[in-house]
DOGULUM-213208 format. One line per 3 residues: number of its first residue (from 1); their letters; for each residue x, y, z of C-alpha. Coordinates in Angstrom, 2 decimals, decimal comma. Layout:
BEGIN
NUM	A	X Y Z; ...;
This chain:
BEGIN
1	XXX	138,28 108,60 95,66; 137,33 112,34 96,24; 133,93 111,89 94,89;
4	XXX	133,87 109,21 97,04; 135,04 111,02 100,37; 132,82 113,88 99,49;
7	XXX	129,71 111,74 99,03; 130,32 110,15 103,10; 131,41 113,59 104,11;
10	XXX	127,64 115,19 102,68; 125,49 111,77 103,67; 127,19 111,99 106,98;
13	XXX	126,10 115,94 107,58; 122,52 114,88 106,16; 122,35 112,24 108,75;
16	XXX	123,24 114,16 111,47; 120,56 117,10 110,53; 118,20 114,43 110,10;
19	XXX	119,13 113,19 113,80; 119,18 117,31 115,26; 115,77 117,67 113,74;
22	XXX	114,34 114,71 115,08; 116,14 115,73 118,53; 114,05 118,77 118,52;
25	XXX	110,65 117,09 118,27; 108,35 116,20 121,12; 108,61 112,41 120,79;
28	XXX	112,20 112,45 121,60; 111,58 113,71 124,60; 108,62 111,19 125,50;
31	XXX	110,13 109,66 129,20; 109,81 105,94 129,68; 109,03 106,12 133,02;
34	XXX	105,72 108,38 131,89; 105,29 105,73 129,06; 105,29 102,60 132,09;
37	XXX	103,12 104,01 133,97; 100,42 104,96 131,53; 100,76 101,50 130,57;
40	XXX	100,50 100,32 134,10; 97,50 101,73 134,78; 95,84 100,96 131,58;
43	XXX	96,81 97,24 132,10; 96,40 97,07 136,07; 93,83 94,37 137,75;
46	XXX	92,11 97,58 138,57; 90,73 97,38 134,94; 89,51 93,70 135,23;
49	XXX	90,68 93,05 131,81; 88,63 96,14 130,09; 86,41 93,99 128,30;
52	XXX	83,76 95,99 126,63; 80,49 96,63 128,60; 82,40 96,01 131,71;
55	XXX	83,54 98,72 134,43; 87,21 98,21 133,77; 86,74 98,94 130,14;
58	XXX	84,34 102,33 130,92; 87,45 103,50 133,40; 89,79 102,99 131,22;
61	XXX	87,94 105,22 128,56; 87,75 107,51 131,27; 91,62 107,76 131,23;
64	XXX	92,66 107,95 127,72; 90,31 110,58 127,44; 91,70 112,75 130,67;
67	XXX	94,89 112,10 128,75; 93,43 114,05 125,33; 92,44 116,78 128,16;
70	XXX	95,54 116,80 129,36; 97,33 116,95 125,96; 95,17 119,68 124,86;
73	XXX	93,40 117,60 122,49; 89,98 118,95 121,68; 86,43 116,73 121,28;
76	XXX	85,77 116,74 117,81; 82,68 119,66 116,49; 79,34 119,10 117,39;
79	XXX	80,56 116,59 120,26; 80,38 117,98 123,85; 83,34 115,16 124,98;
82	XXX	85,51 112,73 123,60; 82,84 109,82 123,91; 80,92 108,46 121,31;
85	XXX	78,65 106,46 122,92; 76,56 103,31 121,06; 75,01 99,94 121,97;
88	XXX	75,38 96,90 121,37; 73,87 93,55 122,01; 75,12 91,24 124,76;
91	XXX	74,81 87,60 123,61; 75,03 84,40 125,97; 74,90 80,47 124,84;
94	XXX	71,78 78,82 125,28; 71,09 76,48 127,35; 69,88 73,70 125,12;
97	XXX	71,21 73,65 121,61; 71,60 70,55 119,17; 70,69 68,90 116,02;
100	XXX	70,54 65,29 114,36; 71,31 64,41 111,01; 72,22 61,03 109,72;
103	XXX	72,07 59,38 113,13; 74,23 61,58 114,72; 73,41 64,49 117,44;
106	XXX	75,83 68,01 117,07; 75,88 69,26 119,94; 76,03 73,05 120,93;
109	XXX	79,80 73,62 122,09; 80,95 70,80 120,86; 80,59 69,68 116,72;
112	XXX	78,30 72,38 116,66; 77,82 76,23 117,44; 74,18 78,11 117,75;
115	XXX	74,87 81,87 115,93; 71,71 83,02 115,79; 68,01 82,10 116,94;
118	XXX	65,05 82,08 119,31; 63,67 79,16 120,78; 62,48 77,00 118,61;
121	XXX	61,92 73,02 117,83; 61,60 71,70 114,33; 62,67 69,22 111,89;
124	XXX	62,51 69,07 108,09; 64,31 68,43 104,63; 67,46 69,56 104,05;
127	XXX	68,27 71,82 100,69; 71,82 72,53 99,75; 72,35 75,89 98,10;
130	XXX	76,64 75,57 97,59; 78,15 78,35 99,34; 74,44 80,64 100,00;
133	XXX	75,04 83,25 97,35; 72,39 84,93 96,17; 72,24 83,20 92,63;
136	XXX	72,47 80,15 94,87; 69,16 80,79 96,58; 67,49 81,92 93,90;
139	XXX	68,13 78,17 92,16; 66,28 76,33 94,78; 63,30 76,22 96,61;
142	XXX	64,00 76,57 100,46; 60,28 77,74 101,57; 59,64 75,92 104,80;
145	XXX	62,69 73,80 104,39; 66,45 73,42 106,22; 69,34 75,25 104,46;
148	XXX	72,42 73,42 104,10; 75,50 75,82 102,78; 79,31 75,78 102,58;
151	XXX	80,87 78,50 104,86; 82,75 81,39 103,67; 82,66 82,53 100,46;
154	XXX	84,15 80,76 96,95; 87,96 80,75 96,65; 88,60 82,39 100,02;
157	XXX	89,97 81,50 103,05; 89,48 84,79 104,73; 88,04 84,38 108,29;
160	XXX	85,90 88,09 108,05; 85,21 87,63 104,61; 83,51 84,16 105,79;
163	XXX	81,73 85,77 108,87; 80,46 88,89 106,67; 79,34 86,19 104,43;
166	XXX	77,37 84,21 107,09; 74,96 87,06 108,54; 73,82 87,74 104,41;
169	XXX	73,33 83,88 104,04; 71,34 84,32 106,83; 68,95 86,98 105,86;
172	XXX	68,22 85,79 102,69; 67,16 82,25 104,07; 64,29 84,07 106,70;
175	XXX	63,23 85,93 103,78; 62,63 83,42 101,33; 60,93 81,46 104,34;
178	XXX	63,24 78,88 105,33; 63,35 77,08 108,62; 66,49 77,02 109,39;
181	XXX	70,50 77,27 107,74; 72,93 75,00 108,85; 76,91 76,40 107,37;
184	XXX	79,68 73,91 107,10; 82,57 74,77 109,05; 86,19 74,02 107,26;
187	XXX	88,37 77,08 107,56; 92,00 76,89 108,13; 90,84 78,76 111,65;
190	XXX	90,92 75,90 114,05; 87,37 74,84 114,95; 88,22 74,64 118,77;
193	XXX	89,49 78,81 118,48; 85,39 79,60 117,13; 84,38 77,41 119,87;
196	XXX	86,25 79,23 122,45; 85,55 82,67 121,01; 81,31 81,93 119,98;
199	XXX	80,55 79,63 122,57; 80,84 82,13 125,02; 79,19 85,45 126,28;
202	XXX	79,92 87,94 122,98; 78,71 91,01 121,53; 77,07 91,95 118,25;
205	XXX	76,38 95,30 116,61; 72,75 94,52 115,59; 69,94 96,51 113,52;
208	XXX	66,17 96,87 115,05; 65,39 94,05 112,15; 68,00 91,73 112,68;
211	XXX	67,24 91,54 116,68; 64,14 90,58 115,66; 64,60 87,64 113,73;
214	XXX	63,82 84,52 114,46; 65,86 81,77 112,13; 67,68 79,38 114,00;
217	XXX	71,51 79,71 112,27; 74,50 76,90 113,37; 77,59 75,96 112,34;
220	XXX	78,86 72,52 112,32; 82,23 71,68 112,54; 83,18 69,74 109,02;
223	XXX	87,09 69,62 108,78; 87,07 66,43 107,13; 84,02 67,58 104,47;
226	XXX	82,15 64,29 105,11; 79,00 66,33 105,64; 79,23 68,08 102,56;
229	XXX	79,93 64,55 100,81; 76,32 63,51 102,26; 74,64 66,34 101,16;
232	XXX	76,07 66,60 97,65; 75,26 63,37 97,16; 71,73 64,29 98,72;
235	XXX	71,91 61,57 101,52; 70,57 61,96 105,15; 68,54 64,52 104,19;
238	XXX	66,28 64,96 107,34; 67,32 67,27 109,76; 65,79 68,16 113,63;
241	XXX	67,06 70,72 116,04; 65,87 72,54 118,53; 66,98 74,93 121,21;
244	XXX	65,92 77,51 124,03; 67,67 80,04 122,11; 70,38 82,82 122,32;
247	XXX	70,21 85,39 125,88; 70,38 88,59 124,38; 70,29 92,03 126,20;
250	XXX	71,47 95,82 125,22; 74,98 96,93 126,28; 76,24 100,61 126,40;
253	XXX	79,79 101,28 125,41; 82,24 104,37 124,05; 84,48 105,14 121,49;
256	XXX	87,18 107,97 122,98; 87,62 110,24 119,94; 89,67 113,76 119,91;
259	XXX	91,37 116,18 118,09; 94,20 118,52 116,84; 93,99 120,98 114,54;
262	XXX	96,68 121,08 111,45; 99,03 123,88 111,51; 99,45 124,22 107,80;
265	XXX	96,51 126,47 106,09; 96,14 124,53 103,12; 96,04 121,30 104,66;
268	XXX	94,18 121,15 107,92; 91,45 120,56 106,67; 92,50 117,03 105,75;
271	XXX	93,41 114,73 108,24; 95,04 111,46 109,45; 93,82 109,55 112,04;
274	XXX	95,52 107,39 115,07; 93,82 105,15 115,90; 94,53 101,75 118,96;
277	XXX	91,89 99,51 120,72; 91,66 99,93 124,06; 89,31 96,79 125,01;
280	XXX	90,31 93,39 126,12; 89,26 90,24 127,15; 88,18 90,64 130,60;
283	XXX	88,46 87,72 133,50; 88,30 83,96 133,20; 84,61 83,87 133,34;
286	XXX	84,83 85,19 129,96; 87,80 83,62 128,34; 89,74 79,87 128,84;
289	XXX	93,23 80,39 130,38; 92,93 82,02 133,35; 94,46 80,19 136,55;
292	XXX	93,44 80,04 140,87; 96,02 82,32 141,46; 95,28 84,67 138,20;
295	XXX	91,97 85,44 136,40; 92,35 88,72 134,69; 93,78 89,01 131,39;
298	XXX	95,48 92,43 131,62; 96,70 92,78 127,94; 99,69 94,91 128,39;
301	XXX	100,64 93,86 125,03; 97,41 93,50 123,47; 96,59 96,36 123,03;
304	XXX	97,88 98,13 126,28; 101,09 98,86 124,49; 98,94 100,65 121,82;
307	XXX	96,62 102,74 123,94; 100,26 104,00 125,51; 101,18 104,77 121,45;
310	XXX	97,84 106,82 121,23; 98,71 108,51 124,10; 101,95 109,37 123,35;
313	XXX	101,06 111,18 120,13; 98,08 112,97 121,63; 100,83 114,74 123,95;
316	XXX	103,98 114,84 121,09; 101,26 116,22 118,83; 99,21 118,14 120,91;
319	XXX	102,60 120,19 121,92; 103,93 120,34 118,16; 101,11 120,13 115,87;
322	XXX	102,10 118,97 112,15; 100,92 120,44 108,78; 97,49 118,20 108,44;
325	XXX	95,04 117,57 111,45; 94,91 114,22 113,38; 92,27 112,53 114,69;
328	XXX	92,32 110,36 117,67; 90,14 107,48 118,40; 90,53 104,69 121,05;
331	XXX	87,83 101,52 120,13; 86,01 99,24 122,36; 84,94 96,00 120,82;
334	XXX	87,94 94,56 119,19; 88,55 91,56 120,81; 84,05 91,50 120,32;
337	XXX	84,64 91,59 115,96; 86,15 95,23 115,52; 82,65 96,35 116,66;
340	XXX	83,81 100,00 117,89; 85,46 100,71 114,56; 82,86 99,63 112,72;
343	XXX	80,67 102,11 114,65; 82,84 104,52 114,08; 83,54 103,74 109,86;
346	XXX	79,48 104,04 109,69; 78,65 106,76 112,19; 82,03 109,21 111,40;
349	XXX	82,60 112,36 113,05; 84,66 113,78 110,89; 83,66 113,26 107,36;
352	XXX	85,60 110,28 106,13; 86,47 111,81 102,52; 88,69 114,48 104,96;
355	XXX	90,47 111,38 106,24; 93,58 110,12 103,82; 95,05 107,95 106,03;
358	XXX	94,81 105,97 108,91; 97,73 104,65 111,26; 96,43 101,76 113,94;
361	XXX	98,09 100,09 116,10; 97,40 96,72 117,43; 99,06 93,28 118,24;
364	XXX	99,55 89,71 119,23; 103,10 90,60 121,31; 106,46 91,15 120,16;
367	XXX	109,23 88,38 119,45; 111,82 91,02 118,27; 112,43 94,36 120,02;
370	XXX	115,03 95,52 116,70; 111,86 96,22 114,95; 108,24 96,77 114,25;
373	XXX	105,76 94,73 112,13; 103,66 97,14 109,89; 100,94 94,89 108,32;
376	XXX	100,02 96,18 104,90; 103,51 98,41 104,84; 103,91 97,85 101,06;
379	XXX	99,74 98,42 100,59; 98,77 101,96 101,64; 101,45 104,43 100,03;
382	XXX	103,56 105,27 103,88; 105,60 103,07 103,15; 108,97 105,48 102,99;
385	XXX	107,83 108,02 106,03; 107,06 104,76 108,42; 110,61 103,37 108,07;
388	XXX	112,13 106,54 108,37; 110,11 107,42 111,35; 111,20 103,92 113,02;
391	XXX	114,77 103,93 111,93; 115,05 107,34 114,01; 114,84 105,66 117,03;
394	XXX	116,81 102,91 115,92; 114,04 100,56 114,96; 114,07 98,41 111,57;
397	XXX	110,49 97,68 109,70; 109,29 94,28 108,82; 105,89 93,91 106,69;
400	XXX	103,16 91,17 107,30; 104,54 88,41 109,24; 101,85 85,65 108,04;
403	XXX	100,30 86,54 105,47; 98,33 83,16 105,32; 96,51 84,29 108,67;
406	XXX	94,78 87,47 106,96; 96,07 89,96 109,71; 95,47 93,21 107,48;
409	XXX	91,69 92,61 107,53; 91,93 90,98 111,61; 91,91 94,59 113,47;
412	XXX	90,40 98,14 113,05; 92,43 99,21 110,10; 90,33 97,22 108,19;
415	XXX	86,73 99,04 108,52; 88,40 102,18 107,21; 90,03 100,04 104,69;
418	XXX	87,27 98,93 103,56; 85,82 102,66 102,96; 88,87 103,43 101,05;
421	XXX	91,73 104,66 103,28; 94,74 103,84 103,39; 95,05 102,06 106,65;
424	XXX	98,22 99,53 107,61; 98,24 98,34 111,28; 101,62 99,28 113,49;
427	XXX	102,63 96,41 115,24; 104,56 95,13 118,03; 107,90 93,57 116,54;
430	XXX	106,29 90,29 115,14; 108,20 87,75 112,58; 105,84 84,83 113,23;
433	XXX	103,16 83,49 115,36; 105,53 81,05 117,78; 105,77 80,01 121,00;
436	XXX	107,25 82,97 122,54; 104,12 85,16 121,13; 102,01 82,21 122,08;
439	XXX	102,97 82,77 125,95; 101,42 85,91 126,23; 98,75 86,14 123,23;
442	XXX	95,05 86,25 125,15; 96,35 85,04 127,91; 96,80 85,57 131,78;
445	XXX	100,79 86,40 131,46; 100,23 89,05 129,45; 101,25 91,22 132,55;
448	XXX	103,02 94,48 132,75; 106,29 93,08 134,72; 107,17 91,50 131,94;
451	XXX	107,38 94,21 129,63; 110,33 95,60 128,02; 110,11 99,28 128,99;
454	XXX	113,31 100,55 126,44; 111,33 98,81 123,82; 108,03 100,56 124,85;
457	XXX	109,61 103,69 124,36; 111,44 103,67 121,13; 107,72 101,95 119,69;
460	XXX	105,61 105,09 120,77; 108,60 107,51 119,70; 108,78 105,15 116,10;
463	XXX	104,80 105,33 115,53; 104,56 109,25 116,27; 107,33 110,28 114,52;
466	XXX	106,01 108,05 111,47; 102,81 109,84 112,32; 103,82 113,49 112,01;
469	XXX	106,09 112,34 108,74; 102,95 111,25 107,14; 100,92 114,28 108,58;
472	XXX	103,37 116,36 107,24; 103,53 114,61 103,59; 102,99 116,74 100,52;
475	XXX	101,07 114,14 98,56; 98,54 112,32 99,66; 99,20 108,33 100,52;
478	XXX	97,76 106,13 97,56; 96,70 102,06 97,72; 99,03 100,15 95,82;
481	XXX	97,59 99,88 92,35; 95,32 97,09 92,04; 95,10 96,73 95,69;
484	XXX	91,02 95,18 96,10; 90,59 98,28 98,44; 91,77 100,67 95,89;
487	XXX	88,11 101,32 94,41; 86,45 101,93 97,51; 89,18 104,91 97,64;
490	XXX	88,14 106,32 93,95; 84,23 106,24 95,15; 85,29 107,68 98,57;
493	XXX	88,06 110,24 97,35; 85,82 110,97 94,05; 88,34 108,70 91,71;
496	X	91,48 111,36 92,95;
């Protein structure tokens, strides 16, 4: 019984140093009405939705990075400001897009989607190389001829793995000389959501070599596989299409990217970096949804909420810097295909074998305001410091909420990922996609009046205490061993 008493008496005075230090930092004394009106700026009309390429999206970059000024956050060496400035290439539907095959005409918009191509008119045989790998190709002569191919990639249902997949397919059919590829479409991604997205204006991050190609690329909607029946069986073979092609022109656009230095000798010279996307959607003459009364999609939630995190720890950290350095970078192009982190993962101002870790936030909305969703929590080695930096502010931790949707690899985290950091996403309190996230999600309603302001606080105070804990942690974070990320970490890291 004594042990016992003794043991509540000593967790109890733990506790309560644990809650005086945390008392002391600068996050506790972040002020909600500071955090609203960041937030109600950043998601005002003014904005116009800050889609990327737009006005509203270059003012709002103008913001965030007046907040690093303020903050005392410093552009990073070798950059005179906190832009990093790229293009990318604007891309409209064309006018006239369609093919026939067996007696039936796909439409552009409809049963079928133009990706890639200048005008053109032609018809031919069709050759089916399975899903377009490279070994594919190689068994089959497609010289002058249509190229038929499965979408995606064998034994995956990953959305970006698919996409990635479809721009190599690509290539390799215009070099080998083919006319045309044709991909299958039948992901568990609804058909109608890639119609709404790639049937509209859209960006792409483009080389000199690739704007200058000329294959014609679709995708036909084949849910029920009836197409690839046909073509197995080598039936309805001759294919037409033709089309005034893609409108293309050149965009200019800006990552907002600062810095702190770390206070601890040793370790400064590693750092973590923050990271949020500060793009959105734009107006209804981008995007379905939008109403008479209401045509700007304001995105308070997504990803409003996490340009106010980013924020937030520039000024927490900025006043109290903690033992490693931090980086700060606000994207454009999410909501375009994680274009501005991919920028950034491939044009890196800091080295990115200095960078061990990488806390984003992003998110669909929030059905629960007891918690916060970390997707890849149990992944990327933070695990302990990011539920004791959200259980400080009285804030529980729940890991990937659907893992059938493939959210780790659906926002920024993933380019750095995909280099080898450790790099989980901080989320909005999320158990499942349902109707109440659904009301909001890339829509019109996504306003700031319907925020929940208490909530909005104890999220930024959560992510940059969890911040600082990781800044501050002896050993570096590690991938979960076996994790398919984990070798790009050993070639980045230099097998540490």
């Amino acid at each position: 019984m004594i042990k016992t008493l003794l043991l509540v008496f000593l967790t109890a005075i733990s506790l309560s140093s644990i809650a005086q230090k945390v008392k002391d930092l600068p996050e506790s004394k972040l002020e909600k009405s500071v955090l609203e009106k960041h937030l109600r700026i950043i998601a005002s009309d003014a904005m116009m939705g800050r889609r990327t390429g737009e006005q509203g999206n270059n003012l709002a970059a103008r913001y965030i990075a007046e907040q690093f000024r303020a903050s005392g956050i410093k552009p990073t060496p070798d950059n005179d400001d906190y832009f990093q400035y790229f293009s990318l290439q604007n891309v409209a539907p064309a006018k006239i897009a369609s093919l026939s095959w067996g007696g039936k005409t796909f439409e552009n918009g409809a049963e079928a989607l133009l990706i890639h191509g200048k005008e053109n008119q032609e018809e031919g045989e069709a050759v089916f190389v399975g899903y377009g790998e490279e070994k594919d190709f190689k068994e089959k002569d497609v010289k002058d001829k249509i190229v038929v191919a499965q979408f995606g990639i064998p034994n995956s249902q990953n959305p970006m793995e698919a996409f990635q997949a479809s721009k190599g397919k690509r290539q390799l059919a215009e070099k080998l000389g083919a006319k045309a590829l044709i991909e299958l479409y039948h992901l568990q991604l609804p058909w109608k959501s890639i119609v709404n997205y790639l049937n509209n204006t859209r960006m792409e991050m483009v080389s000199d070599e690739e704007a200058n190609a000329k294959l014609v690329h679709f995708w036909i909607n084949d849910e029920s596989k009836a197409l690839l029946a046909k073509i197995n069986k080598e039936e309805d073979k001759h294919i037409s299409f033709e089309t005034s092609g893609l409108i293309k022109s050149l965009v200019r656009t800006q990552n907002v990217v600062g810095m702190i230095e770390g206070a601890d000798a040793a370790l400064k010279d590693e750092f973590i970096i923050l990271s949020a996307h500060y793009d959105h959607v734009g107006t209804a003459s981008h995007a379905p949804g939008g109403t008479p009364e209401d045509s700007i999609f304001n995105g308070a939630r997504d990803n409003g909420m996490g340009v106010v995190g980013l924020i937030a720890a520039a000024k927490a950290l900025g006043e109290k810097p903690p033992a490693r350095s931090v980086l700060f970078i606000a994207f454009t192009g999410e909501e375009m295909g994680l274009l501005g982190s991919q920028y950034y993962s491939e044009h890196p101002l800091i080295p990115l074998n200095k960078c061990i870790f990488n806390l984003n936030i992003d998110g669909a909305g929030y059905n629960d305001t007891s918690l916060v969703s970390v997707i890849g929590l149990d992944r990327t080695g933070a695990k302990e410091e990011i539920e004791k930096g959200s259980e400080a502010f009285g804030l529980g931790v729940f890991g990937d909420p659907s893992p059938e949707q493939g959210l780790f690899d659906r926002s920024d985290n993933v380019n750095f990922a995909a280099k080898g950091i450790p790099a989980p996403t901080f989320s909005e309190g999320l158990k499942a996609f349902d109707a109440e996230i659904m009301k909001t999600y890339h829509q019109v309603t996504d306003e700031v009046d319907t925020m929940d302001f208490d909530y909005l606080l104890k999220f930024c105070q959560a992510y940059v205490y969890s911040a600082r804990l990781i800044a501050n942690k002896k050993e570096r974070p590690q991938w979960e061993a076996g994790d398919k990320y984990e070798k790009a970490a050993k070639a980045l890291y230099g097998g540490e």
